[in-house]
C-alpha positions as CSV (number, residue, x, y, z in Angstrom):
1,X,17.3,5.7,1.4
2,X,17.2,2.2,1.8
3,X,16.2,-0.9,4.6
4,X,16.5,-4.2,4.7
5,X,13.2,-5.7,3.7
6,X,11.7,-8.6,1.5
7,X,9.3,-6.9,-0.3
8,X,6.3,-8.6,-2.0
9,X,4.0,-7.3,-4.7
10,X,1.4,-9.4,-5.1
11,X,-2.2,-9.9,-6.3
12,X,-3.8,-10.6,-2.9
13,X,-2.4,-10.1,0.2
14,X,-1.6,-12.8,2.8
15,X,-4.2,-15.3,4.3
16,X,-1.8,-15.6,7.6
17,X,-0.4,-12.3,10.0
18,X,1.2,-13.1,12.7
19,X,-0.5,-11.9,16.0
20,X,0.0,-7.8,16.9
21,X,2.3,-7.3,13.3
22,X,3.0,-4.2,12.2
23,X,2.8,-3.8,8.2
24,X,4.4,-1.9,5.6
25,X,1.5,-1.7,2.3
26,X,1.9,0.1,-1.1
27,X,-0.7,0.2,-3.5
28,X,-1.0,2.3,-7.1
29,X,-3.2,3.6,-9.6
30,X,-4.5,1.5,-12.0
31,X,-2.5,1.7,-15.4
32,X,0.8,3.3,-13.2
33,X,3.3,0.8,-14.5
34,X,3.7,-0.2,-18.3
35,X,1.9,-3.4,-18.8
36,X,5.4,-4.8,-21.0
37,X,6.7,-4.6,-17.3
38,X,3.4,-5.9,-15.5
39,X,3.7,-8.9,-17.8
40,X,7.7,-9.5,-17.3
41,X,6.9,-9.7,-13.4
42,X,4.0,-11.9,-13.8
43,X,6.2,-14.4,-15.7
44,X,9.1,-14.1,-13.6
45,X,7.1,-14.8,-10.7
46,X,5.5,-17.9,-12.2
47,X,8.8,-19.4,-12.5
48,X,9.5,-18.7,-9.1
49,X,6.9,-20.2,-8.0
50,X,7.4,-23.6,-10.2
51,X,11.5,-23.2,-8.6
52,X,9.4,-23.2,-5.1
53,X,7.8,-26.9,-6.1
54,X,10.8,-28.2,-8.2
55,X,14.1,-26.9,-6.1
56,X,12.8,-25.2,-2.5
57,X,16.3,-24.7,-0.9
58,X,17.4,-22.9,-4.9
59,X,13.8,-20.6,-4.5
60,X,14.9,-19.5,-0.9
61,X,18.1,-18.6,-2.2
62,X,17.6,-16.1,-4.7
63,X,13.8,-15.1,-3.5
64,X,14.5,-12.1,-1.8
65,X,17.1,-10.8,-4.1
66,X,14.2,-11.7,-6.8
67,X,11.4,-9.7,-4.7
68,X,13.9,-6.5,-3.8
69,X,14.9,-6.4,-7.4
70,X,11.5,-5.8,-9.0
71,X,10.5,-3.6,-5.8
72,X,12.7,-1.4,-7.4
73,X,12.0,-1.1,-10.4
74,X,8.6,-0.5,-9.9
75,X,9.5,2.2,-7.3
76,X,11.9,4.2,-10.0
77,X,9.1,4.3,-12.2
78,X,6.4,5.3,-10.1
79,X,8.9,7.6,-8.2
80,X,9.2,8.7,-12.1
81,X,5.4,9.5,-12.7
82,X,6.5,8.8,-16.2
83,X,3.6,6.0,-16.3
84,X,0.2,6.2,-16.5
85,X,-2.1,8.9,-14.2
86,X,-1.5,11.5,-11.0
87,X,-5.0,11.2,-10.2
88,X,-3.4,11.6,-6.3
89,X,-2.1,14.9,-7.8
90,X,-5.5,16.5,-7.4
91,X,-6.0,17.9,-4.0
92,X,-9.3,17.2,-3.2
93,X,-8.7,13.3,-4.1
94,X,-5.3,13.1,-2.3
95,X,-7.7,14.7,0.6
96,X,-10.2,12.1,0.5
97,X,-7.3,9.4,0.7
98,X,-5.6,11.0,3.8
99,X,-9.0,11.5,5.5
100,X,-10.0,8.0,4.7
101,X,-6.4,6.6,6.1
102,X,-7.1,8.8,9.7
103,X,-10.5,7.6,9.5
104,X,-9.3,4.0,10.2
105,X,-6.7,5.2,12.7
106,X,-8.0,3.5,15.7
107,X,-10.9,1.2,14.3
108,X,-9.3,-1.2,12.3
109,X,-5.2,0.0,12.9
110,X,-2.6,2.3,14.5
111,X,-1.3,4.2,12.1
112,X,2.1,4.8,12.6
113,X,3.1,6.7,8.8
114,X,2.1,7.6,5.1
115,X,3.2,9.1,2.4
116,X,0.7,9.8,-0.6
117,X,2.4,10.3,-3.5
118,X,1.2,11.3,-7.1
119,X,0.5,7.6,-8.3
120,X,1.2,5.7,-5.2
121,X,0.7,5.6,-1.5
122,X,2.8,4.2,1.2
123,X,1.7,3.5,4.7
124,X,2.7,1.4,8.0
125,X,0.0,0.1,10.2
126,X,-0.6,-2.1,12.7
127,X,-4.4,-3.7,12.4
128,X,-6.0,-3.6,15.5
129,X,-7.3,-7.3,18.0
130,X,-10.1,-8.0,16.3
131,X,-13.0,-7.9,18.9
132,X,-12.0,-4.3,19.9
133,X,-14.9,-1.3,20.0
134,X,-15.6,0.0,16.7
135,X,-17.2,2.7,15.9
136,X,-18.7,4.3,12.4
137,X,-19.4,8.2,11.0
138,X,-23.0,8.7,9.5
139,X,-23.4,6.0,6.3
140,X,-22.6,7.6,3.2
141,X,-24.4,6.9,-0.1
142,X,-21.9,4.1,-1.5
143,X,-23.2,0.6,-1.2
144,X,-20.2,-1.2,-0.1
145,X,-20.3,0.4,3.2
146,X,-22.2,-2.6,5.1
147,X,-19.2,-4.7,3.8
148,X,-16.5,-2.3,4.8
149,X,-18.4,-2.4,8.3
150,X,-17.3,-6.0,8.3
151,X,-14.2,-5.9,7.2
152,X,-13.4,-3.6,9.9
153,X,-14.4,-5.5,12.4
154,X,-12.7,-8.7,11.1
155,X,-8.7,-6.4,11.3
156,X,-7.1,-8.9,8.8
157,X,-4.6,-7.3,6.6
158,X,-6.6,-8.0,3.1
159,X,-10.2,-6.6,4.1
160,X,-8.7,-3.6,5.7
161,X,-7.0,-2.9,2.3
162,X,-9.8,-4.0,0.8
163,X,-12.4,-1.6,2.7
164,X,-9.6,1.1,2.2
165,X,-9.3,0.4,-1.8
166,X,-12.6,0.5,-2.5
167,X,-14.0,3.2,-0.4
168,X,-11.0,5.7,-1.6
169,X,-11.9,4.1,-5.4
170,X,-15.1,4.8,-5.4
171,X,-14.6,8.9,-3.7
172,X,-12.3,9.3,-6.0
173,X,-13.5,8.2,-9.1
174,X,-16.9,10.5,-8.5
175,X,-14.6,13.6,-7.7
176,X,-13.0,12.9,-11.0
177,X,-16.1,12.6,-12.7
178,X,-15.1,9.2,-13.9
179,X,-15.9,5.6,-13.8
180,X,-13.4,2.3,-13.9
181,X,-10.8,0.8,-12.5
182,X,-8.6,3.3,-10.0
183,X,-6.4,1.6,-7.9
184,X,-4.1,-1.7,-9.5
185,X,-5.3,-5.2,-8.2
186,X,-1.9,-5.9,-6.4
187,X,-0.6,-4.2,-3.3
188,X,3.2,-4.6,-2.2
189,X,2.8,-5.8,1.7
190,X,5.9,-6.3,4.3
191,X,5.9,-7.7,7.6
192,X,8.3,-5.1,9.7
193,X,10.3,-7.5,12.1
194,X,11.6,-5.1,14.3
195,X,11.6,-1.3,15.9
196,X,14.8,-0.6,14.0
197,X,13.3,-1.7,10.7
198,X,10.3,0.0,11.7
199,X,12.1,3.3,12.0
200,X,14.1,2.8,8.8
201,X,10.8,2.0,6.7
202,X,8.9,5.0,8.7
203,X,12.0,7.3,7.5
204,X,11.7,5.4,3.6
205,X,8.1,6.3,3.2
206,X,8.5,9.7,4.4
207,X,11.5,10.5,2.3
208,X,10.0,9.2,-0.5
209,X,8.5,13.0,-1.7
210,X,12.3,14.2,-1.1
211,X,13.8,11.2,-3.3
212,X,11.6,11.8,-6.0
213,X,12.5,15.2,-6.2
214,X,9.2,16.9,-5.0
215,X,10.6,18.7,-2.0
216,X,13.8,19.1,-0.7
217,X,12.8,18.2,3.1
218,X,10.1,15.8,4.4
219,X,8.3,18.2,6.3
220,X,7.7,20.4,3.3
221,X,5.1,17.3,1.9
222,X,1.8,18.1,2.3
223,X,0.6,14.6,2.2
224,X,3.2,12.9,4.6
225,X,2.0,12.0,7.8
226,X,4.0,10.1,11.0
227,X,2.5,9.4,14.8
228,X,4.1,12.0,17.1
């Protein structure tokens, strides 16, 4: 199932939302792609960026073809779990990430959908007016917690991923008795534009167990989730 978006992996997410956006995110595991592939993308994208400085009206032109192209690639082999690990296989770890994706449901964003898949996740949100009441469950022994308190507060797109990254990281890594590097530094975010793209990426995330061939309705995912 497709939608028309521009999709964007990139190494940090945007410095500028627009006011009350609503965002469609995918991050992976570390080490989920082949690095051959990593490495392609990386120079592809420098010279897409030099096209940007050299010939702007050229870059616009074949930009979003450029971005929906390696999009999906990236989601055939994830989709594919042919790559890397399905740490998000385990059950208590793809717990941990749900619980910590609710947890911000109303703090930092409304979540609207998510679908947690063996080596990836997708979710839409919406980050909340910065300003609004936030509240916190008892601290729990990880030392980034006074810094995820402040990225809450501050509802931009790249500390809430941040706060969300590194908490679910760090849970994860000690239920997996294992240190390192969990989730891959870049993150694939999309502005939605519209309620029909919205419901088309809302239907694309959740269909994304059924496409890869894990279930043969929606429903039957464990780890999907969409507001009522």
């Amino acid at each position: 199932m497709g939608f028309d978006y521009r999709p964007s992996y990139r190494r940090n997410l945007p410095h500028i939302q627009p006011p009350g956006a609503t965002f469609f995110l995918t991050f992976r595991l570390a080490g989920s792609l082949p690095q051959t592939l990593v490495d392609q993308w990386q120079n592809e994208r420098r010279w897409l960026a030099h096209l940007q400085k050299t010939n702007p009206s050229h870059h616009e032109r074949i930009k979003t073809d450029f971005e929906r192209l390696w999009f999906g690639k990236f989601e055939a082999i994830l989709d594919g779990a042919s790559c890397g690990p399905l740490w998000l296989r385990d059950e208590q770890v793809a717990a941990q990430v749900a619980e910590s994706l609710h947890y911000r449901d109303g703090k930092s964003y409304r979540l609207d959908a998510f679908s947690i898949m063996p080596n990836h996740v997708h979710t839409v949100f919406k980050p909340l007016p910065a300003g609004q009441a936030v509240s916190f469950d008892p601290p729990v022994d990880f030392e980034g917690v006074k810094s995820e308190a402040e990225s809450l507060r501050s509802r931009s797109l790249a500390s809430i991923m941040q706060s969300l990254k590194g908490y679910t990281a760090f849970k994860s890594n000690r239920l997996l008795s294992r240190k390192g590097e969990f989730w891959a530094h870049e993150s694939y975010d999309h502005y939605v534009r519209n309620s029909e793209e919205w419901c088309r990426i809302v239907a694309y995330v959740l269909n994304n167990p059924v496409k890869a061939g894990y279930v043969d309705d929606w429903r039957k995912w464990k780890w999907n989730y969409r507001r009522r």
